[in-house]
N, C-alpha and C positions, 0 to 999 in steps of 0.2 A: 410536424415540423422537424427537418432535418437539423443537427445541429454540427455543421463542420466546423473543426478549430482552424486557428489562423497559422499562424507561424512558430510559437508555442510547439514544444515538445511537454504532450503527457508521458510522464515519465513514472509506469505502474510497476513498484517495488512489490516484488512477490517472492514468497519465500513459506518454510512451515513457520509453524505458532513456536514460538521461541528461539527464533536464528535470529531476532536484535530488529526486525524493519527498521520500528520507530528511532531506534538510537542510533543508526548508522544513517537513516535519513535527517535524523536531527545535527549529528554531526557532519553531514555535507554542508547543511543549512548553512550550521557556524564558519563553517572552510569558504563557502562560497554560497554566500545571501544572496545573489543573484537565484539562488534557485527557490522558488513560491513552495511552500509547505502549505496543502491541502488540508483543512482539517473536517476530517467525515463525521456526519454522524450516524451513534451505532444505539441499539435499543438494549444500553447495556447501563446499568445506574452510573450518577457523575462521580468521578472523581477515583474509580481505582487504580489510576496511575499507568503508567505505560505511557500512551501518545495521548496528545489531548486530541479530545472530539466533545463532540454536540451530544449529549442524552437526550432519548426522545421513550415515549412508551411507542409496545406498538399500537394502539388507536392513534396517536401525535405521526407516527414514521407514516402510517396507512396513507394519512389524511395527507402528509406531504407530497406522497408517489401521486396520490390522485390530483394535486396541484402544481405537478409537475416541477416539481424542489431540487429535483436529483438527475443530473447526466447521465448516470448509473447507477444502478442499484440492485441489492444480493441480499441472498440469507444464508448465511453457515454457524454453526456450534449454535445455532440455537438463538442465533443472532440475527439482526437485519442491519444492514450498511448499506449508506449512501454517501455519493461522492456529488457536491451540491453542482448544480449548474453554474453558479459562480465562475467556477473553473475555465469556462469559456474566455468569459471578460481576460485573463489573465493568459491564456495561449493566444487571443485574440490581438494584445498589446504585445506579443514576442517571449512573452514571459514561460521560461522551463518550470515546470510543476511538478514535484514531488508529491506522490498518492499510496500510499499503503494500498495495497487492492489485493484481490480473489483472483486466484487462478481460472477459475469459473466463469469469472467476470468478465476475461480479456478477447473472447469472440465479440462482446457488444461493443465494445471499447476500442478496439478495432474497426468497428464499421462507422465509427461516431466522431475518430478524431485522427485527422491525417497524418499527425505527427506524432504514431506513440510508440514508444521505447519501454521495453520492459527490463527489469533491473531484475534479476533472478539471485537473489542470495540463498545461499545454501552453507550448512553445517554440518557435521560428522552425527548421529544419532544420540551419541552421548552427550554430547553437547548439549542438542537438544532438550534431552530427557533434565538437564542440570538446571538450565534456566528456566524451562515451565514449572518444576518443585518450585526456582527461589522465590517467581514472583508470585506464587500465592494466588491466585486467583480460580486454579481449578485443582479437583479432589485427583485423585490417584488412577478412574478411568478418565474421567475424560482429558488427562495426560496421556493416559494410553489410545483414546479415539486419535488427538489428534499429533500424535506419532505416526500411529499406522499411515495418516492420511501424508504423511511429510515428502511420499517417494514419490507423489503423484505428478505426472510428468505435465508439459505446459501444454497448449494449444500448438501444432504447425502453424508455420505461413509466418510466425512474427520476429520482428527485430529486438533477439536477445542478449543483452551481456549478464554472464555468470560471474557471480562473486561469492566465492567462498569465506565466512567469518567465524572462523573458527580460533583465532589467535585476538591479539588483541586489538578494540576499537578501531584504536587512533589509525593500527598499520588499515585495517579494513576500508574507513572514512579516504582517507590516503587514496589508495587505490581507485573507489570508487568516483573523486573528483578525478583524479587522470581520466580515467575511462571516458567520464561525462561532460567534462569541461571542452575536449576540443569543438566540440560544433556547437558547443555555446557562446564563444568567444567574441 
């Protein structure tokens, strides 16, 4: 079963691990609730902060791909992510969607949904390097894995707007509704 979206822009926020996704998409949210915040789920335990999502083990994730749960779906760091099929209902109604997603991800994602816009945020390296120490969540290499992986360039062929976040939020968020907001209107 094919699954094409409606009139719905997916709109896959890609970037490295610590250029901010969640909190620049949570702050569009705030700027403009017109935009639907996807929420994935990741085979990662509840509750350590960052974006919310769904915890699943993987036997629970397995058992969802084989029931067909997920639009799309990825493994990186050691992780598995899914972005639920829900997502349709909600491009299908006209609705813009906000998705954290995988560089990786965005050939499938492309062939699945007519309207997808990719949001490319990017940071200076130090940057980077600052905010994966703050939030705690990984040791000393695999801050350094996934640095190394931060340069890794996107797919051709797709419709991208570049944002760099490297100063503060608000100007970021800002920017980011300019950018998004006209053909949402």
């Amino acid at each position: 079963m094919t699954m094409r979206s409606g009139t719905g822009r997916l709109i896959a926020v890609v970037g490295p691990s610590g250029v901010g996704k969640d909190s620049v998409m949570a702050g569009i949210h705030a700027t403009a609730p017109n935009f639907h915040l996807v929420r994935r789920v990741i085979t990662r335990v509840p509750d350590l902060g960052g974006e919310d999502y769904d915890s699943a083990t993987v036997p629970q994730f397995n058992e969802m791909v084989v029931h067909g749960a997920f639009a799309v779906h990825w493994g990186a760091h050691g992780l598995f992510y899914g972005i639920p099929t829900t997502v349709k209902y909600q491009l299908n109604k006209g609705t813009d969607c906000l998705v954290n997603f995988s560089r990786s991800a965005l050939p499938q994602a492309a062939e699945l949904f007519d309207h997808l816009l990719v949001l490319n945020i990017t940071a200076d390296r130090e940057v980077l390097a600052r905010r994966l120490a703050a939030r705690g969540r990984e040791n000393a290499g695999d801050i350094a894995k996934r640095l190394a992986q931060s340069e890794k360039p996107l797919p051709t062929g797709l419709n991208v707007i570049h944002l760099p976040n490297n100063g503060p939020l608000t100007d970021t968020v800002s920017r980011a509704v300019a950018l998004l907001q006209p053909a949402s209107v």
